[in-house]
TORNUFI-109964 format. One line per 8 residues: their letters; for each residue x, y, z of N, C-alpha, C. Coordinates in steps of 0.2 Angstrom, whole numbers, always signed. Layout:
// residues N
a = X/Y/Z/X/Y/Z/X/Y/Z | ...
// end
This chain:
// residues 298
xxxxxxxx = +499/+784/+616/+499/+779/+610/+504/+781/+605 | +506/+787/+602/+511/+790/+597/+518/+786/+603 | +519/+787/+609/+525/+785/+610/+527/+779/+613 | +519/+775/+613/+520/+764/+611/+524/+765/+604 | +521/+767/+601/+521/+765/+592/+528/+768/+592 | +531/+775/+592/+538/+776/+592/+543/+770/+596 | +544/+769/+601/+547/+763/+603/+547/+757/+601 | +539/+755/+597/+541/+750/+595/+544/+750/+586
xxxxxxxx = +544/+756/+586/+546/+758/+578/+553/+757/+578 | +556/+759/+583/+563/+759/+587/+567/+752/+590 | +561/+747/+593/+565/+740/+593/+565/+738/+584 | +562/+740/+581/+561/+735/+578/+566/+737/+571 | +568/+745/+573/+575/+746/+570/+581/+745/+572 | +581/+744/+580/+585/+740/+582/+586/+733/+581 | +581/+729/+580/+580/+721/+580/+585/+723/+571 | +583/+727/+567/+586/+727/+560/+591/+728/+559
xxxxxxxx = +595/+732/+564/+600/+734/+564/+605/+728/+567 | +603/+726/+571/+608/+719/+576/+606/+713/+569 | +601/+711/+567/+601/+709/+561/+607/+708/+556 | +609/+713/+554/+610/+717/+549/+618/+715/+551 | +620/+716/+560/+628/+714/+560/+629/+707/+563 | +624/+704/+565/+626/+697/+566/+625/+693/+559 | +629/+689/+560/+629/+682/+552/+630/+675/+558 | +629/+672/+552/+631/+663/+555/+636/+659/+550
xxxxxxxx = +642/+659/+554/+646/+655/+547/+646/+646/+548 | +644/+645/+544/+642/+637/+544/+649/+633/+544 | +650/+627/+546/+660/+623/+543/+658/+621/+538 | +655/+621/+535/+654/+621/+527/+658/+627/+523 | +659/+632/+526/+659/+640/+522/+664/+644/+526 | +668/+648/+525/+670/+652/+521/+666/+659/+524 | +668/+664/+529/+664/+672/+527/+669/+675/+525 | +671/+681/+520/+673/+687/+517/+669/+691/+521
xxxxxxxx = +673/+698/+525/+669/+702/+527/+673/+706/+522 | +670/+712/+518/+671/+718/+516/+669/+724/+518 | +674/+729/+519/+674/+736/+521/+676/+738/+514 | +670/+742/+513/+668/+750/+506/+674/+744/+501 | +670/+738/+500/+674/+735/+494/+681/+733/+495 | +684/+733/+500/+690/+729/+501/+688/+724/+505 | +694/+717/+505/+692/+714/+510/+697/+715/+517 | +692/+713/+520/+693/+717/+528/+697/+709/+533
xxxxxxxx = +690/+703/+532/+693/+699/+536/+691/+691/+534 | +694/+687/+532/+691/+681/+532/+689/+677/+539 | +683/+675/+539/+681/+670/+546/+681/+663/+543 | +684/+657/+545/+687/+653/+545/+682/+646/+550 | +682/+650/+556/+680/+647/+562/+673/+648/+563 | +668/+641/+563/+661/+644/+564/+656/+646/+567 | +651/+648/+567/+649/+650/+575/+646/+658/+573 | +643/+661/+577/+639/+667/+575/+644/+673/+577
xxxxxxxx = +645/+675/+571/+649/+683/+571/+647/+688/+571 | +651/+693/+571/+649/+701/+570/+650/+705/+566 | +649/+711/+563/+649/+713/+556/+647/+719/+557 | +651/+725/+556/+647/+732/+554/+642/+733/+552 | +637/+737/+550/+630/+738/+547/+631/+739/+537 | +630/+735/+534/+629/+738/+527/+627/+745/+529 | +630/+750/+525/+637/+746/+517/+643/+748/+521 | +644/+748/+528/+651/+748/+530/+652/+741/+529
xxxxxxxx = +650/+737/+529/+656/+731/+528/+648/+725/+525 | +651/+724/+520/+647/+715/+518/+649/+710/+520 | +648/+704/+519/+649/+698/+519/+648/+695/+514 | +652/+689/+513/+652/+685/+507/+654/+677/+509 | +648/+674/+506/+650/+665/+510/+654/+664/+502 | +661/+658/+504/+662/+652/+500/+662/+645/+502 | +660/+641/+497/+660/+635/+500/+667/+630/+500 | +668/+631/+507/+674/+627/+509/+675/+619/+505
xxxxxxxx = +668/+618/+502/+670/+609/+501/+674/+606/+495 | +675/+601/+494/+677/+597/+488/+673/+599/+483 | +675/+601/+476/+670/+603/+471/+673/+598/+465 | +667/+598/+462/+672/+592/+455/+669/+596/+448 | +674/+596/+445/+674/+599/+438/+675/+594/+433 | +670/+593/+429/+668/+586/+422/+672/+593/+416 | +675/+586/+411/+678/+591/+407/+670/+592/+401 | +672/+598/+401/+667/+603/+398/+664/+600/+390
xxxxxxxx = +670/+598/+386/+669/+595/+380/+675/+589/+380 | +674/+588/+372/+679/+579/+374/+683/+584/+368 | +688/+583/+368/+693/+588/+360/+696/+581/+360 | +698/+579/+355/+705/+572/+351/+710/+576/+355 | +715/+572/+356/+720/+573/+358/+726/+566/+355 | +733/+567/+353/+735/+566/+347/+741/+562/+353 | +743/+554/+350/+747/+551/+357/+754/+552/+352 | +758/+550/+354/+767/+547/+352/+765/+545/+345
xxxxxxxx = +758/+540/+344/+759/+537/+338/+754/+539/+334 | +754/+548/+334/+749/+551/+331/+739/+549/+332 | +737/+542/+335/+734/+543/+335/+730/+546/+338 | +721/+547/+336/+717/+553/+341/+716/+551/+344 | +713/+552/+351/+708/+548/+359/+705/+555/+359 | +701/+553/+364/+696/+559/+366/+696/+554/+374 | +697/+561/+377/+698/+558/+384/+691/+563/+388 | +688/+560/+393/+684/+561/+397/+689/+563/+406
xxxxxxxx = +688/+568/+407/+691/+567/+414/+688/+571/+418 | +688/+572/+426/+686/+575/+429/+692/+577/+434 | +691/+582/+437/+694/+586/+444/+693/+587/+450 | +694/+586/+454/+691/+588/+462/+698/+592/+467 | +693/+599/+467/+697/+603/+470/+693/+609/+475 | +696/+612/+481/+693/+615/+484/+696/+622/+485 | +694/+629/+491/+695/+634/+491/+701/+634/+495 | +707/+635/+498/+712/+636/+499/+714/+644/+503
xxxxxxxx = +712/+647/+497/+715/+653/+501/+708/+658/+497 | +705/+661/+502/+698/+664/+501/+700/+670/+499 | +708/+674/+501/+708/+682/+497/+711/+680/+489 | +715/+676/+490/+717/+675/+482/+712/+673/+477 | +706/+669/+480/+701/+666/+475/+697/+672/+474 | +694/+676/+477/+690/+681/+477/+694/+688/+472 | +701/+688/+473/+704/+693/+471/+705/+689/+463 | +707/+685/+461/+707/+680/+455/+699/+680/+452
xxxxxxxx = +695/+678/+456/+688/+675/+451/+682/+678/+455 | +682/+681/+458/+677/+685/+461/+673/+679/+467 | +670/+681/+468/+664/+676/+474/+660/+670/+467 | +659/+670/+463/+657/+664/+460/+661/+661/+454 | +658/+652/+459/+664/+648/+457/+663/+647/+451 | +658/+646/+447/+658/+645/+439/+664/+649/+436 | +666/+654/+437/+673/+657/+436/+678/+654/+434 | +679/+651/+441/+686/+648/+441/+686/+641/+438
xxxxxxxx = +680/+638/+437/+679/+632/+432/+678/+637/+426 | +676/+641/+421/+679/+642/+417/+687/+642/+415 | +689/+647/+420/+696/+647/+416/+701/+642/+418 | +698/+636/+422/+702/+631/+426/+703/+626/+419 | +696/+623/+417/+695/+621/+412/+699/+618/+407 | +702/+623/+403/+707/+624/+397/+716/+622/+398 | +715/+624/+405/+722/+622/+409/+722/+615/+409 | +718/+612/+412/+716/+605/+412/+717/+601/+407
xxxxxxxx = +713/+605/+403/+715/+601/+396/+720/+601/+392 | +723/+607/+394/+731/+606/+391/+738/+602/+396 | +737/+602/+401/+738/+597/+405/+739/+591/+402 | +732/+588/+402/+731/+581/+396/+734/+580/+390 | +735/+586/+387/+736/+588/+379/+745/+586/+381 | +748/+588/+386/+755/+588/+385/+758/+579/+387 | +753/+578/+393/+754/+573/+395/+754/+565/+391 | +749/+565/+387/+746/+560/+381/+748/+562/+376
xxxxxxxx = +752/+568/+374/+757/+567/+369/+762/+565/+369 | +764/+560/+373/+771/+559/+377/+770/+550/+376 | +764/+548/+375/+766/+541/+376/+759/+537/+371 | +760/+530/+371/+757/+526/+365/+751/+527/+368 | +747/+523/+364/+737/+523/+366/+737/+516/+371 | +741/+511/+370/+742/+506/+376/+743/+511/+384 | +750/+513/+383/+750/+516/+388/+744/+520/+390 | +741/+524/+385/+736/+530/+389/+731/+527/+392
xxxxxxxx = +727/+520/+388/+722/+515/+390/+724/+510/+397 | +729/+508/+396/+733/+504/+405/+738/+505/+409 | +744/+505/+403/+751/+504/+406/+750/+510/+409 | +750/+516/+409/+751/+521/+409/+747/+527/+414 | +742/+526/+414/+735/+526/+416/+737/+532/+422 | +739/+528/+426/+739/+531/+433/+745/+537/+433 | +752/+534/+432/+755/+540/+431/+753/+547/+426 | +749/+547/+422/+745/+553/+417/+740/+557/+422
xxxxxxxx = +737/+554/+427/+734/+558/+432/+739/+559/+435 | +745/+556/+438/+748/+560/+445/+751/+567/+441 | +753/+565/+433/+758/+572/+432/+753/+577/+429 | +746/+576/+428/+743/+582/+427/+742/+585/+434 | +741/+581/+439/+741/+584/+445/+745/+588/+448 | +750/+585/+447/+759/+591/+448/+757/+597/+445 | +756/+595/+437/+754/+602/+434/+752/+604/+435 | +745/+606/+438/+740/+608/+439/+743/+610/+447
xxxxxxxx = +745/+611/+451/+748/+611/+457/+749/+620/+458 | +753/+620/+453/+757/+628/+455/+752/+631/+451 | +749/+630/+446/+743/+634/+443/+736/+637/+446 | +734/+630/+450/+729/+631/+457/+732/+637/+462 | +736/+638/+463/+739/+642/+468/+736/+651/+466 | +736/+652/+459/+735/+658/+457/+728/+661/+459 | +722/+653/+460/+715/+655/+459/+714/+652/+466 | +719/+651/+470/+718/+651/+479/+716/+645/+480
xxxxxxxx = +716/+638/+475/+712/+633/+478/+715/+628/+476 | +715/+621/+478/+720/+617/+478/+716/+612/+474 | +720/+608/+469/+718/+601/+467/+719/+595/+469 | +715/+592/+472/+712/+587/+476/+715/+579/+473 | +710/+581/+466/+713/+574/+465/+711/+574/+457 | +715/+570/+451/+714/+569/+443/+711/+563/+441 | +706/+562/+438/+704/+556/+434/+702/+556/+428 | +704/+551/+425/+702/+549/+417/+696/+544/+419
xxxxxxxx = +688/+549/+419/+684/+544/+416/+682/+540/+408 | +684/+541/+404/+684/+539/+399/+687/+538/+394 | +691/+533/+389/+698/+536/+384/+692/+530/+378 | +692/+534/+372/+690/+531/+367/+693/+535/+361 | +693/+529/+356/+696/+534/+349/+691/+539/+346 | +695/+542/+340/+690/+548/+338/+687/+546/+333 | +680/+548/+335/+676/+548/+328/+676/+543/+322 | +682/+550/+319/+685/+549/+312/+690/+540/+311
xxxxxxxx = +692/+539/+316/+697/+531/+315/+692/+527/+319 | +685/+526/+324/+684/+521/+326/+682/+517/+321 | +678/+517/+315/+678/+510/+311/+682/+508/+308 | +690/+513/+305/+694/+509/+304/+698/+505/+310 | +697/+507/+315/+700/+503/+321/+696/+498/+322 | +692/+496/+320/+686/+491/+320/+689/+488/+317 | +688/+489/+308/+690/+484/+303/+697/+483/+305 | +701/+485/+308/+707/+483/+307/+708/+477/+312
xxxxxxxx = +706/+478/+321/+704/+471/+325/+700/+467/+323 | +693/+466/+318/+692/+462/+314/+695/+458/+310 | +699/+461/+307/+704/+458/+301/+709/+453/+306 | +714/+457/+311/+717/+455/+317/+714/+448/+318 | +707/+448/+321/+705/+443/+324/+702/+437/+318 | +702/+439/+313/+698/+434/+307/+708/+430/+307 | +712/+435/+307/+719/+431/+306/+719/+426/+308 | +721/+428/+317/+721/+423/+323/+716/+418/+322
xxxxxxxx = +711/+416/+321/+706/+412/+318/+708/+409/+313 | +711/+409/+306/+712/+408/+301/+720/+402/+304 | +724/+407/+309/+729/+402/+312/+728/+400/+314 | +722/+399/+319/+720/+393/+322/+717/+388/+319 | +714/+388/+315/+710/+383/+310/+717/+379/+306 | +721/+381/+304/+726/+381/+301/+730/+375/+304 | +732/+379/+313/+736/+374/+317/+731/+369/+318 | +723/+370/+319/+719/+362/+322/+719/+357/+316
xxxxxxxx = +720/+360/+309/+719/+356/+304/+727/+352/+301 | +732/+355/+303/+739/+352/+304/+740/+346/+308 | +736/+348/+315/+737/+343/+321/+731/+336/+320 | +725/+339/+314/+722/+333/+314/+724/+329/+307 | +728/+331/+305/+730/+328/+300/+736/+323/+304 | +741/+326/+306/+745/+324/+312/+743/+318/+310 | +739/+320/+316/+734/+314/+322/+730/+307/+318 | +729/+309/+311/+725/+303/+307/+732/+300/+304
xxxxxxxx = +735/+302/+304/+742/+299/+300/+745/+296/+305 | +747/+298/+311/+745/+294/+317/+744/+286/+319 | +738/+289/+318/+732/+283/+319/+734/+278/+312 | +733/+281/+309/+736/+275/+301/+739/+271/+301 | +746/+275/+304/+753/+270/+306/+751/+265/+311 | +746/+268/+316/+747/+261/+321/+744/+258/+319 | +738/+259/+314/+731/+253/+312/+736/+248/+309 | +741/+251/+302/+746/+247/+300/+748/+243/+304
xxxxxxxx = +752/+244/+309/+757/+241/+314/+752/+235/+316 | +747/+238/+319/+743/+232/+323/+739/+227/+318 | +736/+229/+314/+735/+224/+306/+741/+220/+304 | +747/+224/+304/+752/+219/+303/+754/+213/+306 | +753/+217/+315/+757/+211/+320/+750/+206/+319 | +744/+207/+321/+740/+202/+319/+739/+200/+313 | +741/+200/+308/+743/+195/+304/+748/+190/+303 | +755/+193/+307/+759/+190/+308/+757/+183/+313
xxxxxxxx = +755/+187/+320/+751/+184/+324/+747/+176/+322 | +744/+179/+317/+739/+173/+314/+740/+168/+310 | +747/+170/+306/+749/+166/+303/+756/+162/+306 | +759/+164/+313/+762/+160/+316/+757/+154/+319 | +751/+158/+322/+746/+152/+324/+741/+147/+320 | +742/+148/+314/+741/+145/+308/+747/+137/+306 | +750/+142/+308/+755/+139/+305/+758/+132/+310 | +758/+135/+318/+758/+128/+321/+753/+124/+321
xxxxxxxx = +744/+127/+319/+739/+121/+318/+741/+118/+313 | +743/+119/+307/+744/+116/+300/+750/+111/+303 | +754/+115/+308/+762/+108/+308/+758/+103/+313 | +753/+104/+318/+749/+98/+321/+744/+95/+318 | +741/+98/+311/+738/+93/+309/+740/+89/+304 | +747/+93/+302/+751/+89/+298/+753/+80/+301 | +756/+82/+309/+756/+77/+313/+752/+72/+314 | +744/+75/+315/+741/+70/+317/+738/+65/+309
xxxxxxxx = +740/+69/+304/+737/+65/+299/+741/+62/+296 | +750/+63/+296/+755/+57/+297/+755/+52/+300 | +751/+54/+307/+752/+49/+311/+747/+43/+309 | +739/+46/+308/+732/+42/+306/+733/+39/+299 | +737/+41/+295/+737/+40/+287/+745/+32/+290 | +748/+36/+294/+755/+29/+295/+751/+23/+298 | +747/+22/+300/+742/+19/+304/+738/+13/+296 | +735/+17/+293/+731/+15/+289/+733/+18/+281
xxxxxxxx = +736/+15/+276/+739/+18/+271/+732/+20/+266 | +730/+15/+267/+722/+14/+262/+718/+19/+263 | +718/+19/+271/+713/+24/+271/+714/+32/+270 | +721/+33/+270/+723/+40/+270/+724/+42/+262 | +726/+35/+258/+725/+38/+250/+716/+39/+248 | +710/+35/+252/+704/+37/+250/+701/+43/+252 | +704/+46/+258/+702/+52/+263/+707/+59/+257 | +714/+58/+253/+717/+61/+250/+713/+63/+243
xxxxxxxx = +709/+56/+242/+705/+55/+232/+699/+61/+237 | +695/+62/+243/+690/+66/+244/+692/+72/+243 | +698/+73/+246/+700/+80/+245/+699/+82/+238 | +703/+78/+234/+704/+80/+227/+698/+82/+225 | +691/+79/+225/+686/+77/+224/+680/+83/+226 | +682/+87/+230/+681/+91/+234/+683/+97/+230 | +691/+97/+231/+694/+104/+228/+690/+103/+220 | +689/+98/+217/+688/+100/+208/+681/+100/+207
xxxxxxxx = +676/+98/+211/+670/+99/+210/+665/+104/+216 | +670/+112/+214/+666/+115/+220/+659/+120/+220 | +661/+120/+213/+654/+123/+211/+648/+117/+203 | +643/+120/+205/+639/+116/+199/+642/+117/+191 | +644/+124/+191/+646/+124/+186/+653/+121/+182 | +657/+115/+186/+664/+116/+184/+662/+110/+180 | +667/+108/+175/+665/+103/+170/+670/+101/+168 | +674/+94/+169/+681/+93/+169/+680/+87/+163
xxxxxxxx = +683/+87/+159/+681/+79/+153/+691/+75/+154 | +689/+68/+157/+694/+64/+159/+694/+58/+158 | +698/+55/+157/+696/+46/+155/+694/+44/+161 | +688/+39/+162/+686/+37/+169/+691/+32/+171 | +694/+31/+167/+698/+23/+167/+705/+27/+172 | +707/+33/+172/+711/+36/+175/+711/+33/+182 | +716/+35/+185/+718/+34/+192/+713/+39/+196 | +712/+46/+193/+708/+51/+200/+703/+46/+199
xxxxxxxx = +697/+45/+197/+691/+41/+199/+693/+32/+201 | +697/+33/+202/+699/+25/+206/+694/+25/+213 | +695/+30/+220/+693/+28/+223/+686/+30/+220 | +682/+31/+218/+675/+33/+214/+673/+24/+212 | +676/+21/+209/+674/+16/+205/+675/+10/+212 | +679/+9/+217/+680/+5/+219/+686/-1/+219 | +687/-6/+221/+693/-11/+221/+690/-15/+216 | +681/-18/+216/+681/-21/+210/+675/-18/+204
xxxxxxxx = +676/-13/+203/+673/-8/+195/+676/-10/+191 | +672/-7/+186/+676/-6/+176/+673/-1/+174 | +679/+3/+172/+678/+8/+170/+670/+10/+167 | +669/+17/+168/+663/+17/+163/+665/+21/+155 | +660/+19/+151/+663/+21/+146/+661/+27/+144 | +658/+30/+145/+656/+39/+147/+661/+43/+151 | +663/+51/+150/+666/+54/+155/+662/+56/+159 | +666/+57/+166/+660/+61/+169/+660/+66/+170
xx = +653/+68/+173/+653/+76/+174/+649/+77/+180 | +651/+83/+183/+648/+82/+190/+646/+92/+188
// end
């Protein structure tokens, strides 16, 4: 019985021991093997390995993947035209070279995003000191990523790991100027507004004046108009009452005495005092009257 139990006391420090020297490196990772604190051997390739028994040699996974690093706080940063932005950016970079990262920042990566960090932003700092807030906002945009990235190139070298790729997610002004930045596109845009009301109110005046001229024009030619056609009714009726009057003398001097007669008594109120013995009431009295001895009044 004591030499079941030894035996099995035996595999099972066996079983602990083969344990102890096999690992599994994932393609995700990265093994460091270390002997008595140096490193012994990087494994690259994945698959199940071998290992001395702690504490003759440890192991240490890193992770081979793309990592992204947000910038930590927003700091102003000052452009060509002094003004301040606050820029948002982020980074994606990975492990490169696993002895220099290790020998640089130890096995964790929060490390090397601290001290990568300040790099990055001074990157920014130099780069956006170099041009307008137009530029920083569009023109320019993309080249500001490519050259912090160059920057940033020979620097990554030092912490084993390369940088992938630079982006600006966010540029906005700082704090301290965005309401005067406000008020002063405010102002801007009340301008533009103000010249536009300005130009609509030129162009409707214009345009009424315009119109005025043609109302004249066309009032005028139809008046013209009216009074050429006027004026040949008046030369035909002149003719045909030439003609009617040459026909009958008598009767065009009695139809002349209506006119008269007509034009002087058009309202009730008119009141004319004349001798009735006069010629105007001749056609009134007839070929055989006598005057009346009263004037008349109509």
């Amino acid at each position: 019985m004591n030499r079941i139990a030894a035996i099995l006391a035996g595999a099972i420090v066996v079983l602990m021991l083969l344990s102890s020297m096999l690992f599994i490196v994932d393609q995700r990772q990265f093994a460091v093997i270390y002997a008595l604190g140096e490193i012994k051997e990087v494994v690259v390739e994945p698959g199940l390995k071998f290992k001395l028994p702690p504490p003759v040699q440890n192991v240490v996974m890193l992770d081979r993947r793309v990592q992204t690093l947000d910038s930590p706080e927003s700091r102003p940063i000052f452009t060509a035209e002094k003004k301040s932005l606050v820029i948002d950016w982020l980074i994606k970079w990975r492990i490169t070279e696993p002895r220099q990262f290790i020998r640089n920042n130890g096995s964790d990566i929060r490390n090397v995003e601290n001290r990568l960090a300040p790099i990055v932003q001074a990157a920014f700092n130099e780069e956006v000191t170099k041009r307008t807030v137009i530029g920083v906002l569009s023109a320019e945009r993309d080249k500001i990523m490519n050259d912090v990235r160059k920057r940033l190139a020979d620097e990554a070298k030092q912490f084993g790991i390369e940088v992938v790729d630079v982006r600006i997610k966010r540029v906005d002004f700082a704090s301290t100027i965005t309401d005067s930045v406000y008020r002063r596109m405010e102002s801007e845009r009340k301008r533009v507004a103000n010249e536009t009301r300005s130009t609509g109110a030129a162009e409707g005046e214009k345009i009424k004046a315009d119109a005025d001229r043609q109302r004249e024009i066309i009032v005028a030619e139809a008046y013209r108009d009216a009074q050429l056609i006027k004026g040949e009714g008046d030369a035909k009726a002149s003719a045909l009452y030439a003609e009617a009057f040459g026909r009958d003398p008598q009767f065009a001097q009695f139809y002349r005495s209506l006119e008269a007669y007509r034009a002087s008594f058009s309202k009730k109120s008119d009141v004319m005092v004349v001798d009735p013995s006069s010629d105007f009431f001749k056609a009134m009295r007839g070929s055989g009257s006598t005057p009346a001895a009263a004037p008349a009044r109509k």
